[in-house]
VEXNURO-388731 format. One record per residue (C-alpha): x, y, z; residue number from 0. Coordinates in steps of 0.05 Angstrom, whole numbers, plus 5000, padded with zeros to 4 digits. Layout:
# residues N
<<X; Y; Z>; NUM>
...
This chain:
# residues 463
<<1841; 1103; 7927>; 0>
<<1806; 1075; 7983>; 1>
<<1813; 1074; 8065>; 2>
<<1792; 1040; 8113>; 3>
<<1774; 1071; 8187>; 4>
<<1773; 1030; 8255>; 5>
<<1759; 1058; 8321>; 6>
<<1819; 1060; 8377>; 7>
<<1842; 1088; 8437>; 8>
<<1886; 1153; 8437>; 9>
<<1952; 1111; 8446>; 10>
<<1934; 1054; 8389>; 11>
<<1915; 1113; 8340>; 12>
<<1988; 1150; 8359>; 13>
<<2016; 1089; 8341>; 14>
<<1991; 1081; 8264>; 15>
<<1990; 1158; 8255>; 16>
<<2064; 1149; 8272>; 17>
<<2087; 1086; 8233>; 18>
<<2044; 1093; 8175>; 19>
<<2055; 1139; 8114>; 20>
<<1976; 1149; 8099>; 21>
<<1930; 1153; 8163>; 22>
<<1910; 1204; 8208>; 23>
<<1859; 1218; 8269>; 24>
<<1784; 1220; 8252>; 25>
<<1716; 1215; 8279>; 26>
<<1655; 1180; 8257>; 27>
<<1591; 1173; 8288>; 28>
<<1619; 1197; 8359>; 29>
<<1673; 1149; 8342>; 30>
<<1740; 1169; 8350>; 31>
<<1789; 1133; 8318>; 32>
<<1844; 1131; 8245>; 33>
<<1829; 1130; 8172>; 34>
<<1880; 1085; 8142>; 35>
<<1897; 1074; 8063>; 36>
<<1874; 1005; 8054>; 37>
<<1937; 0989; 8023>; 38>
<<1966; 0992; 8089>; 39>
<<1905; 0947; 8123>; 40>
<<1949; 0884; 8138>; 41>
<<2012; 0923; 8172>; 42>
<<1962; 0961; 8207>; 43>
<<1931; 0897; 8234>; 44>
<<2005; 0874; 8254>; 45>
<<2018; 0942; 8282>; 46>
<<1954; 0931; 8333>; 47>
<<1958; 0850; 8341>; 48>
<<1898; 0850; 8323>; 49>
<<1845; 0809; 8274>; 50>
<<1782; 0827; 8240>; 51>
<<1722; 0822; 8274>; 52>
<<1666; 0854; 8223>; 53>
<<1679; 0898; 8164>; 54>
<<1628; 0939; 8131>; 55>
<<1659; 0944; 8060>; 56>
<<1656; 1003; 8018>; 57>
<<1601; 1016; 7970>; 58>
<<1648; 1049; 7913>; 59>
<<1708; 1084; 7907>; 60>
<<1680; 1156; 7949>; 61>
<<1662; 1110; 8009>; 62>
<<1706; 1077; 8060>; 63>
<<1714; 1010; 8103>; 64>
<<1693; 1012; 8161>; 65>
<<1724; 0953; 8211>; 66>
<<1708; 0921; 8277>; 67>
<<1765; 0888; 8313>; 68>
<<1764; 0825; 8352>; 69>
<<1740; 0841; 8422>; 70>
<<1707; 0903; 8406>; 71>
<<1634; 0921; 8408>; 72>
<<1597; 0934; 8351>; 73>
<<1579; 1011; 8366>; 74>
<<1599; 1036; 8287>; 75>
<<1546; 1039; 8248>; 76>
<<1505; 1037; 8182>; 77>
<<1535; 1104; 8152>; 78>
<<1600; 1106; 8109>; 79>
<<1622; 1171; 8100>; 80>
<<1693; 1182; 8051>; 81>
<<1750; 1215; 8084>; 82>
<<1756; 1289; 8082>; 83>
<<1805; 1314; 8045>; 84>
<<1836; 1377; 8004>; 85>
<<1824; 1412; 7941>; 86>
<<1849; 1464; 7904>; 87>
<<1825; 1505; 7843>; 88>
<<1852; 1569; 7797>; 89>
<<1804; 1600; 7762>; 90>
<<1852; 1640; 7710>; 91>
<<1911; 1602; 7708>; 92>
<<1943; 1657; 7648>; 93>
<<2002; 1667; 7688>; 94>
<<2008; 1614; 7737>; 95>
<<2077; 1612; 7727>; 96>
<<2087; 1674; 7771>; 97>
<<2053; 1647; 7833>; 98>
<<2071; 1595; 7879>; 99>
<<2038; 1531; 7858>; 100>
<<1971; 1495; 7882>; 101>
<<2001; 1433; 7916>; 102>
<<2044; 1472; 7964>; 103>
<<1985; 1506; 7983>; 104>
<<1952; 1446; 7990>; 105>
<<2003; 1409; 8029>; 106>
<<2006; 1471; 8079>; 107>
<<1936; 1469; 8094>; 108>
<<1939; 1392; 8100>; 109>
<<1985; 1408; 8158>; 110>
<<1948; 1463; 8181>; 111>
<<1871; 1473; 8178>; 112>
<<1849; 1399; 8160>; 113>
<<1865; 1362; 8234>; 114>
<<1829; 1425; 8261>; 115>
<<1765; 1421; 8220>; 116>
<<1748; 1349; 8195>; 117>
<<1719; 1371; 8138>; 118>
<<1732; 1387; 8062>; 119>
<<1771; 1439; 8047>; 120>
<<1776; 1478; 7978>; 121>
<<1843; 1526; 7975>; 122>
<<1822; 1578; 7916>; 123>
<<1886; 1617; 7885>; 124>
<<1865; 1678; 7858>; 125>
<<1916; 1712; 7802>; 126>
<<1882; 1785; 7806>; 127>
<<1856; 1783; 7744>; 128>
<<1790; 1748; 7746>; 129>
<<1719; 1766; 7787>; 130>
<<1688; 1706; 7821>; 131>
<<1637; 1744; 7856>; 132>
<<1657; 1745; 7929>; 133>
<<1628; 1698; 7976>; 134>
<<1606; 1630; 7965>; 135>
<<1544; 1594; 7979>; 136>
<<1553; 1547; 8040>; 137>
<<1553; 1482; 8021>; 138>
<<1598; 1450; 8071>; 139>
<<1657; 1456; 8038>; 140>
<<1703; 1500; 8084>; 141>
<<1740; 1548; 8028>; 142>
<<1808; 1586; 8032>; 143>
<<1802; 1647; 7979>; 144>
<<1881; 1664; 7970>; 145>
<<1893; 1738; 7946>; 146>
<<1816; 1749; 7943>; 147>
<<1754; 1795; 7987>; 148>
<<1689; 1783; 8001>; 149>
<<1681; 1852; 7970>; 150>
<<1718; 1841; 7903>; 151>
<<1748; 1903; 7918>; 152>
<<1826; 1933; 7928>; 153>
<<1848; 1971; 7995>; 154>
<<1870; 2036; 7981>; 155>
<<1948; 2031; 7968>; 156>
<<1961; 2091; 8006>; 157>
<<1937; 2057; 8077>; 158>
<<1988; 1996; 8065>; 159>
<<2058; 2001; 8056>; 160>
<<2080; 1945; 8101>; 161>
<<2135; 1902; 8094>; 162>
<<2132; 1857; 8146>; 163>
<<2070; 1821; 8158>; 164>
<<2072; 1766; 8224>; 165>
<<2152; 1783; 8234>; 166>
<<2159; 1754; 8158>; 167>
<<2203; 1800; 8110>; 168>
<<2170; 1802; 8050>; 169>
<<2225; 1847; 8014>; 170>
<<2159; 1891; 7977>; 171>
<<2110; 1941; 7995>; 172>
<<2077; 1952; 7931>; 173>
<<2022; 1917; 7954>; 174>
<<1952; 1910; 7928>; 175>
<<1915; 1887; 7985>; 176>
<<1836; 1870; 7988>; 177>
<<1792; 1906; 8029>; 178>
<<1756; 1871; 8088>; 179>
<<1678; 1873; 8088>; 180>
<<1670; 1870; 8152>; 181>
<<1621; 1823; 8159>; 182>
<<1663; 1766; 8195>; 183>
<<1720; 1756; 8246>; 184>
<<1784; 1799; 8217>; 185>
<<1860; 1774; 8227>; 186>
<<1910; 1830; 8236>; 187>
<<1992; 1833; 8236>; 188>
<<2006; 1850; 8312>; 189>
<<2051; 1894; 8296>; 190>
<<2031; 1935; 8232>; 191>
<<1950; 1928; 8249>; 192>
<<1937; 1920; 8184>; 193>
<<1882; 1872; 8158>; 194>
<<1909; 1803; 8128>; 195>
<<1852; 1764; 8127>; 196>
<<1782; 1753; 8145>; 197>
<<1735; 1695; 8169>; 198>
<<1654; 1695; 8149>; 199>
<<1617; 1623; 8159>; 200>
<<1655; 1571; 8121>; 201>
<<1702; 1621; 8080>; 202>
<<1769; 1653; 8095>; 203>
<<1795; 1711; 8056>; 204>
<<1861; 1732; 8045>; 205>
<<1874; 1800; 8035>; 206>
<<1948; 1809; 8012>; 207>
<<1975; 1775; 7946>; 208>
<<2033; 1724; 7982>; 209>
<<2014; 1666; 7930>; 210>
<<2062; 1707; 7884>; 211>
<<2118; 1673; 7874>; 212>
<<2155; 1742; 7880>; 213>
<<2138; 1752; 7951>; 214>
<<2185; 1732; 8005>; 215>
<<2167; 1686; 8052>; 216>
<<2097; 1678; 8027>; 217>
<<2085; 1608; 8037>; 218>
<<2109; 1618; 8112>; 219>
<<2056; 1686; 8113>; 220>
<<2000; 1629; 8083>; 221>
<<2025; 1576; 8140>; 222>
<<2021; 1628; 8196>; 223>
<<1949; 1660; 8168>; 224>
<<1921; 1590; 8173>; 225>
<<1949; 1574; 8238>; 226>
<<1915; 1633; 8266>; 227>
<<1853; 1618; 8227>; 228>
<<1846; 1553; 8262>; 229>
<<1861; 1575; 8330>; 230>
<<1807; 1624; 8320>; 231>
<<1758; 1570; 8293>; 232>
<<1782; 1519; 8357>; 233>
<<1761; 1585; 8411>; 234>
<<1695; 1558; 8447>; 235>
<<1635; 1613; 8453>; 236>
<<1663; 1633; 8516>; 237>
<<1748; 1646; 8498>; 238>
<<1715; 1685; 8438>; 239>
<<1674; 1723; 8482>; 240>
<<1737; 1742; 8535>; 241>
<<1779; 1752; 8471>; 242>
<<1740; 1805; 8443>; 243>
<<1732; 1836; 8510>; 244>
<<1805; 1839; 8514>; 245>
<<1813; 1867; 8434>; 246>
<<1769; 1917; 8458>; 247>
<<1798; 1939; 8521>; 248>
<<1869; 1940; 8482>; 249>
<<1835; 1982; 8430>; 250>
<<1800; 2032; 8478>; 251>
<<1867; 2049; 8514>; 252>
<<1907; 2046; 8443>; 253>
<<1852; 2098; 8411>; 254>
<<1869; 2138; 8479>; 255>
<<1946; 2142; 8460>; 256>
<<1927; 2157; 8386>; 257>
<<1877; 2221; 8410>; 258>
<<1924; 2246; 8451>; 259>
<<1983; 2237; 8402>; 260>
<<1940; 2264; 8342>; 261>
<<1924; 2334; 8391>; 262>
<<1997; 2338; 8403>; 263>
<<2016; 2334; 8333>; 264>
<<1966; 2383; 8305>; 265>
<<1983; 2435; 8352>; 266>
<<2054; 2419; 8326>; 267>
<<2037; 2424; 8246>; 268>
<<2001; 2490; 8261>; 269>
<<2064; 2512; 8307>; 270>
<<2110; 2491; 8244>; 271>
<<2059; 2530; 8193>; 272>
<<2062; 2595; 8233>; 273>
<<2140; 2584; 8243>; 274>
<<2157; 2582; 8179>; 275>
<<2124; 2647; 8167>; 276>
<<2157; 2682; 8223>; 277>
<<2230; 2660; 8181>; 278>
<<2201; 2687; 8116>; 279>
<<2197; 2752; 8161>; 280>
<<2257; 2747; 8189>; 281>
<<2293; 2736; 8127>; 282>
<<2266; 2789; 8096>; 283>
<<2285; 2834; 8156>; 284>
<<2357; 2818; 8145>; 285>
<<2356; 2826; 8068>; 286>
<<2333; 2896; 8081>; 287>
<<2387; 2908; 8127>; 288>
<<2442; 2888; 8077>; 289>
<<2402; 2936; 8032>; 290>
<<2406; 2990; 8073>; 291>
<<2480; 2985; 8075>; 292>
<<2496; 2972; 8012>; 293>
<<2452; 3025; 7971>; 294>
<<2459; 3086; 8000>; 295>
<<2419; 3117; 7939>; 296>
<<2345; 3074; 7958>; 297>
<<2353; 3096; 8042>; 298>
<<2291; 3122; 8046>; 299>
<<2254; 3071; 8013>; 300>
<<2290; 3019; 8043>; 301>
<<2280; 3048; 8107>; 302>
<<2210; 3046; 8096>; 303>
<<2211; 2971; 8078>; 304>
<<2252; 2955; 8143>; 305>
<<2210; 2992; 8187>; 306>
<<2152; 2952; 8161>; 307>
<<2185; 2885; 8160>; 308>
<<2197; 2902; 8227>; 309>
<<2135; 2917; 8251>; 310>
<<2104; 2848; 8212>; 311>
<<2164; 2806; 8247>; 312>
<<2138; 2838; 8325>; 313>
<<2068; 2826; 8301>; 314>
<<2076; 2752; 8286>; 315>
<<2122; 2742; 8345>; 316>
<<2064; 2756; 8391>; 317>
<<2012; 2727; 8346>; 318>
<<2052; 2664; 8357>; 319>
<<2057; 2671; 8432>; 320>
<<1986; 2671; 8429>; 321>
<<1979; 2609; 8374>; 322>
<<1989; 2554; 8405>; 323>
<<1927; 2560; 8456>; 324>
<<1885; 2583; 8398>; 325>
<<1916; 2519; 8361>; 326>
<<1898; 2471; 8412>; 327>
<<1822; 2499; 8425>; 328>
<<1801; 2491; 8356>; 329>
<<1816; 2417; 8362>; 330>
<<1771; 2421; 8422>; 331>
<<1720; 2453; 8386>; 332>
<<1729; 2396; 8323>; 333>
<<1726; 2343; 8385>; 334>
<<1666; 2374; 8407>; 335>
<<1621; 2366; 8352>; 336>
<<1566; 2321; 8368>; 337>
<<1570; 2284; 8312>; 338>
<<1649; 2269; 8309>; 339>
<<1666; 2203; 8353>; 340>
<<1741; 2223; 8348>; 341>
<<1799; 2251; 8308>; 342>
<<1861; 2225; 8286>; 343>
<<1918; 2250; 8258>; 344>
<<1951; 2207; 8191>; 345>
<<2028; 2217; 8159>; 346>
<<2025; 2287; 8203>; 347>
<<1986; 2309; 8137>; 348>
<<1916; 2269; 8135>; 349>
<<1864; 2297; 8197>; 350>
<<1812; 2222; 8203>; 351>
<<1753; 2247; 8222>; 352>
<<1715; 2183; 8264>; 353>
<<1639; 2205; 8259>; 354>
<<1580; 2173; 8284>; 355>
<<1519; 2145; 8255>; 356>
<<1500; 2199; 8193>; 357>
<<1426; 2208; 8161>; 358>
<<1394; 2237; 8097>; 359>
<<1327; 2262; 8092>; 360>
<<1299; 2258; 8032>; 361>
<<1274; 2340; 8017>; 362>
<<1206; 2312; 7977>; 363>
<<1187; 2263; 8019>; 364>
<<1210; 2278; 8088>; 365>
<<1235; 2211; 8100>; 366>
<<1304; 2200; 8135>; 367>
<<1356; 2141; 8113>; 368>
<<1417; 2111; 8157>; 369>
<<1481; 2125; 8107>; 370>
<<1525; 2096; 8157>; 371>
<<1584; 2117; 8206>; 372>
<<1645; 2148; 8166>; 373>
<<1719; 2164; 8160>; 374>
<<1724; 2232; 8130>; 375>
<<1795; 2251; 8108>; 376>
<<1822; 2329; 8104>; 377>
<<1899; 2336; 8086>; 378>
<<1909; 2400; 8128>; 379>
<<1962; 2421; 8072>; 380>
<<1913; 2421; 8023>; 381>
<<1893; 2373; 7968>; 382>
<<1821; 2330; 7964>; 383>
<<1774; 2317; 8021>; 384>
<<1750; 2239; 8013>; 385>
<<1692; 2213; 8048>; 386>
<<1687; 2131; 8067>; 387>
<<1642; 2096; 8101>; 388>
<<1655; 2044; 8150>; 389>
<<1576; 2016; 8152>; 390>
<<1561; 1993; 8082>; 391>
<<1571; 2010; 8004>; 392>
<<1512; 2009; 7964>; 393>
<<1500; 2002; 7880>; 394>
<<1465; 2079; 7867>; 395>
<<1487; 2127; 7804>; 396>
<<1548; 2078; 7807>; 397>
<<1582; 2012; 7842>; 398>
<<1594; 2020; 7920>; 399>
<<1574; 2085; 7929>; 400>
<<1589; 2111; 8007>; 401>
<<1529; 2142; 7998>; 402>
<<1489; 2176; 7949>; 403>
<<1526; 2229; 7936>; 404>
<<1596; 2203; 7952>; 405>
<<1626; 2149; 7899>; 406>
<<1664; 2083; 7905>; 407>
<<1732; 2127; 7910>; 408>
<<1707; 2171; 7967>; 409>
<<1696; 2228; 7920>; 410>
<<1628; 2270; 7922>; 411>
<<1596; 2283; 7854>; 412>
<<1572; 2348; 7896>; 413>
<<1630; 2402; 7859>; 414>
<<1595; 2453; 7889>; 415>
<<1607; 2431; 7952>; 416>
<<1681; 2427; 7958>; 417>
<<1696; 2494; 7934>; 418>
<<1691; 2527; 8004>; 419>
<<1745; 2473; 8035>; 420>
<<1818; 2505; 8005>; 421>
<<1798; 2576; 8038>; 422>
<<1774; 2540; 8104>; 423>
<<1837; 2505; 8105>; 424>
<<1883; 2543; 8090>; 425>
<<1862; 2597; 8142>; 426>
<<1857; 2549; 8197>; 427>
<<1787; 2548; 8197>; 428>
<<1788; 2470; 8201>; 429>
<<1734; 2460; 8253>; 430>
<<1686; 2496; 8207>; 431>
<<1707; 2455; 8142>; 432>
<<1693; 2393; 8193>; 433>
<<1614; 2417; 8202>; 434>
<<1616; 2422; 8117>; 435>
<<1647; 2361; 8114>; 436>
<<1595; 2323; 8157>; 437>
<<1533; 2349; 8121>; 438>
<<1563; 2327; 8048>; 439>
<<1546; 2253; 8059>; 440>
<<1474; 2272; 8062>; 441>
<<1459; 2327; 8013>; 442>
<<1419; 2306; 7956>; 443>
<<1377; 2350; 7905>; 444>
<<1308; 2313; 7891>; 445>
<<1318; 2340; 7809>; 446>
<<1385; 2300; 7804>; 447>
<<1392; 2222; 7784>; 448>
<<1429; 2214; 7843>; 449>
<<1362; 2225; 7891>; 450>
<<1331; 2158; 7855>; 451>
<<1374; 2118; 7895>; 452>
<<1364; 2140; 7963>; 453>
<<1313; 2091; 7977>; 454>
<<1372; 2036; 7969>; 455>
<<1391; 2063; 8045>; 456>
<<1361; 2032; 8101>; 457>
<<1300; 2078; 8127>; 458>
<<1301; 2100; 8193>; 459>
<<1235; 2153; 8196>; 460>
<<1175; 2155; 8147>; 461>
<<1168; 2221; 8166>; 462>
């Protein structure tokens, strides 16, 4: 198929884009102007009232016309360049039949991204069983990854259980989202804040699987994920700049709520702890008292058990009087840590511990490495302590390790140690499990295999 492009005024180009079913707006050489299917070159002409000055014909089926109408001036030149147009491409097409297919993909970002960019586009649809390798080399071909990551690697299911992504209902929340790299310019759902998609040089990632045919509204999500992608892409240097300002003005003031929401509700889990040992108390205070009344034969014993009870139930009442200060100063104390950037509170179970910028010195050489800022996670009802950082994932003893000692699942191969975290815990010792916590990133043993792969860090000292 072959087209044919002349240059026109805004109005003249309005008018074929309108009455014509193939042509639409483009630019050549500083030309602006409408690439028409050259089937349609004769009802264009009508259309305009105009006749054929010069054409420079088409070399072979990738090239176009190019035409100069009576009474304009010859300022097209020598260069033919083929309309842009869309592609798309599945690279494990096993089970296509349970995703939406290609050409309504294609049509959407026809609509969408192509006016916006002028250039080819490539719409990838990724079925979740396949490995492509991330990012792709940039060859001017502007690519849309669908259900894909930069990394090549799943979000932890755990961190998103929305259902609703851009106001769209998509009737699941078993999702199995990829994680951002951020590396580029990351789209979030207003409402949820959760990651949908991500922008690095001529790529666009999308994080949650909506191709699937399964998914509610996905083709609507994919619509509204573009249209934000090229709004992004049409933001000049300085919007972008004011944008960002604003994101991070917004996110300053929102991080402000969350810190004071997260002190609030630990000083409330700790309230509810110490509570529900007070009732234990209590109810064992009253069960002696029916006791007592009912077996006269074990009065002296159960006497002795009341008086006790008692005595624990006074002692805890004023223990708890007491609590809630002690409660809210050991968040202080975690706050005031100089490594920790901030604390947040998760689920009312999960304590996010924000850190800054963590080291390892390496004990044989004396040289220290950047690992990287991290999110360190304690469930304050007990269970595993996961470590994950936000900087970078490198290849060591495994694949994206968080650091040397700290794997892909933000587990530490340390066992050792962990085992001083359930006693910290559970005696409310958390500020102290929070100084542990922060050294385990960075605690290596030169004999181990683990220590060979140190080097992988960047280095910030030679010692």
């Amino acid at each position: 198929m072959q087209y044919f492009f002349v240059g026109l005024t805004k109005a003249k180009t309005n008018l074929l884009v309108d009455r014509l079913d193939d042509a639409y707006v483009q630019h050549i050489n500083g030309v602006s102007g409408v690439l028409v299917n050259f089937d349609e070159r004769d009802t264009a002409l009508m259309l305009l009232e105009k006749s054929v000055a010069k054409e420079l014909p088409a070399e072979d089926d990738e090239m176009i016309h190019v035409l100069l109408l009576e009474g304009q001036r010859p300022k097209l030149v020598e260069k033919i360049v083929r309309p842009v147009r869309v592609t798309t491409y599945v690279p494990d097409s096993s089970c296509s039949s349970d995703f939406f297919s290609p050409s309504d993909l294609k049509k959407i970002t026809e609509e969408t991204l192509l006016p916006k960019l002028g250039k080819d586009i490539e719409v990838i649809r990724y079925t979740g069983y396949v490995d492509c390798g991330g990012e792709v080399d940039d060859d001017g071909v502007f690519r849309v990854h669908v259900w894909y990551s930069a990394t090549g690697t799943y979000e932890d299911g755990r961190d998103i259980r929305t259902r609703f992504i851009f106001g769209f209902d998509t009737t699941r929340t078993d999702w199995s989202w990829y994680a951002p790299s951020h590396r580029g310019v990351i789209l979030s759902d207003p409402e949820s804040g959760s990651p949908v998609a991500e922008i690095i040089g001529n790529n666009v990632y999308i994080f949650p699987p909506i191709s699937y045919a399964s998914t509610r509204n996905g083709l609507k999500i994919f619509r509204r994920i573009l249209e934000e992608v090229a709004a992004e892409l049409s933001l000049s240097p300085e919007q972008r700049a004011e944008r960002d300002r604003q994101r991070v003005e917004v996110e300053k003031e929102k991080v402000a709520r969350e810190h004071v929401q997260t002190r609030v509700a630990y000083i409330e889990l700790c309230k509810q702890r110490l509570s529900k040992v007070v009732e234990e108390a209590r109810q064992r205070v009253a069960k002696s008292e029916g006791v007592l009344e009912e077996t006269q034969t074990s009065i002296v014993s159960t006497h002795r058990e009341l008086a006790g009870s008692r005595k624990k139930l006074e002692q805890l009442r004023q223990i708890k009087e007491a609590e809630d200060q002690r409660f809210a100063q050991e968040f202080d104390r975690i706050c005031a840590i100089p490594q920790v950037e901030d604390v947040l509170m998760r689920n009312g179970r999960i304590m996010q511990i924000m850190t800054s910028v963590l080291t390892c010195t390496d004990p044989s050489t004396g040289k220290i490495y950047e690992l990287g800022k991290f999110r360190i996670e304690i469930p304050v009802n007990g269970g595993n302590i996961h470590w994950f950082n936000l900087t970078r994932q490198i290849d060591g003893l495994e694949v994206g390790m968080h650091s040397p000692v700290v794997d892909a699942n933000g587990c530490t191969i340390l066992i050792n140690a962990i085992q001083a975290f359930p006693e910290l815990i559970a005696n409310y010792e958390i500020a102290t499990a929070v100084q542990l916590a922060l050294q385990v990133p960075g605690s290596i043993d030169p004999g181990e295999e683990h220590a060979k792969h140190l080097d992988k860090w960047p280095l910030v000292s030679a010692a």
